[in-house]
N, C-alpha and C positions, 0 to 999 in steps of 0.2 A: 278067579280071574287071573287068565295071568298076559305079561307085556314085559314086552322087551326093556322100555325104561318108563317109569313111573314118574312126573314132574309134580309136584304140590304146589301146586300157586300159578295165576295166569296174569300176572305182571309180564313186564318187559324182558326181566330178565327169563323166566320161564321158558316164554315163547320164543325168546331169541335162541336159546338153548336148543330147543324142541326143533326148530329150521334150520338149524346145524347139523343135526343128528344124520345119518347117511335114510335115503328115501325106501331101502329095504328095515328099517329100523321100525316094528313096533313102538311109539310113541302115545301113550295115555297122559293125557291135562288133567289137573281137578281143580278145581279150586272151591274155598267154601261157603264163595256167596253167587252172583251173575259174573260174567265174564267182565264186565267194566267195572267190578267194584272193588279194587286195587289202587294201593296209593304208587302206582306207575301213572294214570288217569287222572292224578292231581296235578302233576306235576307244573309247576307256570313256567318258569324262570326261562331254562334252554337246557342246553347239554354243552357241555365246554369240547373241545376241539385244539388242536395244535394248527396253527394259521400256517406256521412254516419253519422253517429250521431257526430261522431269527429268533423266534418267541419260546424254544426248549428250554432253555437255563432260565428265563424268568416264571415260564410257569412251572417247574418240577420247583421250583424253589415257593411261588406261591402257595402250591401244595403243601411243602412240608410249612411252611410258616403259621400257615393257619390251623395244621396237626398239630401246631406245639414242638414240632421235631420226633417228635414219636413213629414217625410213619413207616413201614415197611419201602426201604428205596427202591428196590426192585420191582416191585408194585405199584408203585407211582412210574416207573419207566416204563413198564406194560400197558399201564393202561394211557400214557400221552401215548408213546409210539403206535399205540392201537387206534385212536382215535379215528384218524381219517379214511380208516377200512370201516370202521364201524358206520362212518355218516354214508362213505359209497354204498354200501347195504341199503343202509333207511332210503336213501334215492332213490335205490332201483328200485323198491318195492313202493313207491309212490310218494314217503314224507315228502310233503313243501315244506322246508324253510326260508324264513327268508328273503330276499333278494332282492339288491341291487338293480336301476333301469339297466344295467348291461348283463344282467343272470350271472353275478356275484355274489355269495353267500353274503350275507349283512352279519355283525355279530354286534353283541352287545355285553355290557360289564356289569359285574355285582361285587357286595363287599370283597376285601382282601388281594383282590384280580388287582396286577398291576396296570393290565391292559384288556382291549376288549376282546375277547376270543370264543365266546357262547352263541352257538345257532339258534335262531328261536323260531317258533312258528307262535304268532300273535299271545298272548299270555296261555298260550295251552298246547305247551310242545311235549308235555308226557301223552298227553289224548291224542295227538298229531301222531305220534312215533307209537303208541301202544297199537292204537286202532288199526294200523295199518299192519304192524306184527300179525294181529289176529285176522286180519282181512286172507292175511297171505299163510298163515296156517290152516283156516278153515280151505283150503284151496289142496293141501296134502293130504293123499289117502291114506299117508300112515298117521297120522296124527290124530287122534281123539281129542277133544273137550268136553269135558262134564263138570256141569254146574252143579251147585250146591251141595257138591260132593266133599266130606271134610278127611282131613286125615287124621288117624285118631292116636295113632302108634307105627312105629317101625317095628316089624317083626326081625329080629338077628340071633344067633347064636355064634357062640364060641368067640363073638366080638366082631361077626363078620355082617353084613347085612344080607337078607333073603328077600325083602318085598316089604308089606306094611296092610294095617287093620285102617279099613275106610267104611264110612258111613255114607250111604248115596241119597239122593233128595228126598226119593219115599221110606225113610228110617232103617233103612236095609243095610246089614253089616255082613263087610266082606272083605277077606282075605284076598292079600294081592301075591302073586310071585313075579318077581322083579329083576333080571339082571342087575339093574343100577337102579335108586332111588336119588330124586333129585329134589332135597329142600328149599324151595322158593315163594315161602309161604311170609315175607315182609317181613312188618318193622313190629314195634311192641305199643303202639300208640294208645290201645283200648285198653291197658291199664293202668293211664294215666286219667283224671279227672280232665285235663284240658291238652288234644293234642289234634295235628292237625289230619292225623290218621285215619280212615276207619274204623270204628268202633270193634269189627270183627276181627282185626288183626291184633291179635292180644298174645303173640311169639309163641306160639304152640311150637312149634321144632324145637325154640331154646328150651322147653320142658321136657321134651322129649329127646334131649340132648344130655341133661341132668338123667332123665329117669334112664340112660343107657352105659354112663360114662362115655359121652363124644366131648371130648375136648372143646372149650372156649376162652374165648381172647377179645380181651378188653371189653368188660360184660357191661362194666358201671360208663359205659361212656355213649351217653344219652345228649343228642344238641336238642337244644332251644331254638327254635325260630326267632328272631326278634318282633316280628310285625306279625298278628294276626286281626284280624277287625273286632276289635271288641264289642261285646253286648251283653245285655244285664241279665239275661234268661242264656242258663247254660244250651248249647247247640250240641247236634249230633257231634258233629266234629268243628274245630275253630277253623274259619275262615284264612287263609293264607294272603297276606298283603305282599306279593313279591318282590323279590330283592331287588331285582333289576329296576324299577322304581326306584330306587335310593341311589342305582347305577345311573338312573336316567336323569337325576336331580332333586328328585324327594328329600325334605327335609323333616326333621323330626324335633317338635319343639314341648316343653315343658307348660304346666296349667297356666303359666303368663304370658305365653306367645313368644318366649325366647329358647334361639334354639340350644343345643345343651352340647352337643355329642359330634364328631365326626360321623357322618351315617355308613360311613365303610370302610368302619371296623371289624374286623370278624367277626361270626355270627355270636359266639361266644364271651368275647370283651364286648361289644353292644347289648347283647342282651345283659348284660351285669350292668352297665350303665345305665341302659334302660330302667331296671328294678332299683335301682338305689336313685333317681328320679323320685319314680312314681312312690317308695318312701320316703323322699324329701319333702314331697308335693303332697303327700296324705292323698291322693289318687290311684283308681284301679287300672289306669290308661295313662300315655302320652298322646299325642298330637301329632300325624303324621301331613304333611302338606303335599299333597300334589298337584299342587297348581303351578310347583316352578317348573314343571313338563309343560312344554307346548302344547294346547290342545289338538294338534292333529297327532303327535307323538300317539297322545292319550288315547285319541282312536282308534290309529291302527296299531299300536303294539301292545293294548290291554283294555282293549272293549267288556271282555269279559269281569274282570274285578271292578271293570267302572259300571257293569248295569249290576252287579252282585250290591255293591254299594248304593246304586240308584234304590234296589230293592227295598235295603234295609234302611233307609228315609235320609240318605248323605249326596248329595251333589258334587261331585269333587271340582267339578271346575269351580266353584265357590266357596267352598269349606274343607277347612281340615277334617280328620277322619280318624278317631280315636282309634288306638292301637296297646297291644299284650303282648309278650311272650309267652307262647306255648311249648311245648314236647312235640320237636316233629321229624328226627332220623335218628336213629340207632348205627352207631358207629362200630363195635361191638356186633359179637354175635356167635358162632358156630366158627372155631377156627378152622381155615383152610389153607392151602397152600396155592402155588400161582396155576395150577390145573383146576381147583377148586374141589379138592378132596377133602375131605375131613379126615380125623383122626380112625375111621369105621371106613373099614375095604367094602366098597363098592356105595359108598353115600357118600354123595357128594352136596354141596348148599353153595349157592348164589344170591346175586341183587343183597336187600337189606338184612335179608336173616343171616349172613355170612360175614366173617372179618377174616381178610386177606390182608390188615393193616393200611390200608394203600390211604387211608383217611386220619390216620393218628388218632389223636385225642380230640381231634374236631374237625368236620369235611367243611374243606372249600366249597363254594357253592359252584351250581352245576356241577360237578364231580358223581354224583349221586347216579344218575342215568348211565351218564358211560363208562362210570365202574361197573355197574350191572350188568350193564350189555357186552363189553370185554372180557371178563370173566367170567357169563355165562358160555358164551363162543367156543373159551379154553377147554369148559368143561364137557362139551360136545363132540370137541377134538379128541378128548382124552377117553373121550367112552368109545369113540368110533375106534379108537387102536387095537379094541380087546378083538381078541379071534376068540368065534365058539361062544355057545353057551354056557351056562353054569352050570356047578355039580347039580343034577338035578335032584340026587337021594339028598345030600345036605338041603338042599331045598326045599324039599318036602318034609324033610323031620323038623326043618324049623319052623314050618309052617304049623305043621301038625302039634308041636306042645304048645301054641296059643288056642287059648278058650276065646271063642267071641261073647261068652258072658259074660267077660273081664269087662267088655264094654259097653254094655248095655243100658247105665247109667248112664245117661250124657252129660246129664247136669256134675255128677258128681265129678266124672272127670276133667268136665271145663273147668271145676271150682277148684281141682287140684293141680293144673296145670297154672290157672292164675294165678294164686297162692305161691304157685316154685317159681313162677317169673320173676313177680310183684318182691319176692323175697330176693332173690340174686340180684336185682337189679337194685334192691334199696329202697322202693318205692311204698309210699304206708299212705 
């Protein structure tokens, strides 16, 4: 098989990369489960936004506050300055966010935000903003998507990349030739015991970043959710309590009914509050209150975690609602630079499997989104610049010394690639 550019993963960032790409561009999707089952489609909260020139210096500064000062500064100025090209996009391609009775964007606040600056679309603006990426991909004739299609390796030599070894839904292994390979295959959540990931996203690029020597940055820096819905029987994945509730007035109280904590504190310093609580209290949960939200708030800005809740036997307009911290973004990942190249000519990695720094040692919330979405943009820019094909003979010989018998185990190689994650990352 071969295509012009190869994407792994049909997240936000993927797809937004892929409708960047020029419309003479071969473009192949894979991803390796359905089209929506990507933690782009979890997403509740919003996507942060720069409201106006007033609000630059407080939120480049919220950024790095809540990185710890760690962050790449150039990186956080790309991606505020990008913001408001990034939401005209999602507009014009239909996202609602939002709005005001006079069709003014509405924004709302979550921990660390000095002020309020995140678009939302009701508590499910990654599904708002995904859906419509693929709405408006499935519409380009260069573009393909293929389900269940996983990616198993990058094939490269001499340090350069050539395309990559995939597996398609009916068991079938095949050999890709690739101008550019584009890593956007998430976060590492499935080799955690409790995270709020999909289970399948268990960082295969960062294995195959190790099994290549592709350079990585800031590997061990793994955030915590503070709030996920606790329950006694472990779940596919843990349920996300959105921050923006804590922004909206949710309070968070200890096994006596008192509250303990500022709720918006970074996700990071909260969640350590949280856990030194719940062993203060010999409890596997705290108490989160959402009843200091207005009930009509409750309706229209998070119908969705309020019937997820009805489901699992909690009423919120009456009772608190036991809460955990989980494992739920990878900060860390495949380093790249502000184009989103990696350390390997012609691979490049976006959205959560990529660290461009712009998050430090801990992301602000909503950050997550239109980091992905600005730097996948970049990197579609930066492929469109190339004139001409690639050497085709180098491409073919690198193609040629991979065996696909190499791959033909699948088990075994899924066991090796989680084993090189679970290990770099710390995780036992």
């Amino acid at each position: 098989m071969e295509t012009d550019i190869l994407i792994a993963g049909c997240g936000c960032s993927g797809l937004y990369c892929a409708l960047h790409l020029p419309s003479d561009c071969q473009v192949t999707v894979i991803t390796k489960a359905d089209e929506e089952s990507n933690d782009s489609f979890l997403a509740q909260g919003g996507m942060c936004m720069l409201t106006g020139e007033e609000d630059y210096d407080a939120y480049f500064e919220d950024t790095l506050a809540a990185g710890h000062y760690e962050n790449d500064r150039a990186s956080v100025e790309i991606m505020i300055r990008s913001s408001q090209d990034v939401v005209e996009d999602l507009v014009s391609w239909g996202v609602d966010f939002q709005r005001d009775e006079q069709g003014q964007l509405m924004y709302t606040r979550e921990g660390a935000h000095s002020k309020s600056r995140i678009v939302f679309h009701e508590d499910i603006t990654g599904k708002e903003i995904t859906s419509h990426l693929l709405m408006e991909a499935k519409k380009r004739p260069n573009i393909t998507i293929l389900e269940y299609t996983t990616l198993l390796d990058i094939i490269c030599s001499d340090g350069i990349c050539y395309g990559a070894v995939i597996r398609r839904a009916d068991g079938t292994l095949e050999k890709v030739a690739a101008d550019n390979v584009v890593l956007a295959t998430g976060g590492v959540g499935g080799v955690y015991f409790h995270s709020t990931n999909f289970r399948h996203l268990t960082g295969d690029a960062i294995a195959m970043a190790l099994r290549h020597n592709v350079a990585l940055k800031d590997i061990t820096y793994v955030q915590i959710h503070p709030t996920t819905l606790y329950v006694k029987e472990k779940e596919t994945r843990s349920f996300l309590i959105s921050e923006s509730m804590r922004g909206e007035g949710a309070k968070l109280y200890d096994k006596n009914g008192n509250r303990f904590v500022d709720e918006l504190l970074p996700r990071d310093v909260l969640t350590q509050k949280i856990q030194e609580q719940m062993q203060k209290d010999g409890t596997d949960y705290v108490w989160e209150d959402l009843r200091q939200i207005p009930s009509e708030e409750l309706d229209s800005h998070f119908p969705n975690i309020i019937e997820h809740c009805r489901q699992m036997g909690y009423d919120v307009y009456n009772e608190c609602i036991p809460v955990v911290p989980a494992q739920h973004y990878f900060m860390g990942g495949i380093r790249v630079d502000h184009e989103s190249r990696t350390s390997m000519p012609h691979l490049y990695a976006v959205g959560e499997t990529a660290c461009n720094g712009v998050h430090g040692k801990n992301r602000l919330a909503s950050n997550s989104l239109l980091e992905s979405l600005v730097f996948a943009k970049r990197a579609a820019q930066d492929m469109a610049k190339e004139s001409g094909r690639r050497d085709a003979k180098a491409q073919q010989a690198a193609l040629a010394q991979v065996s696909l018998d190499d791959y033909r185990d699948g088990n075994r190689l899924e066991e090796e690639y989680r084993v090189a994650v679970q290990k770099v990352l710390g995780v036992h």
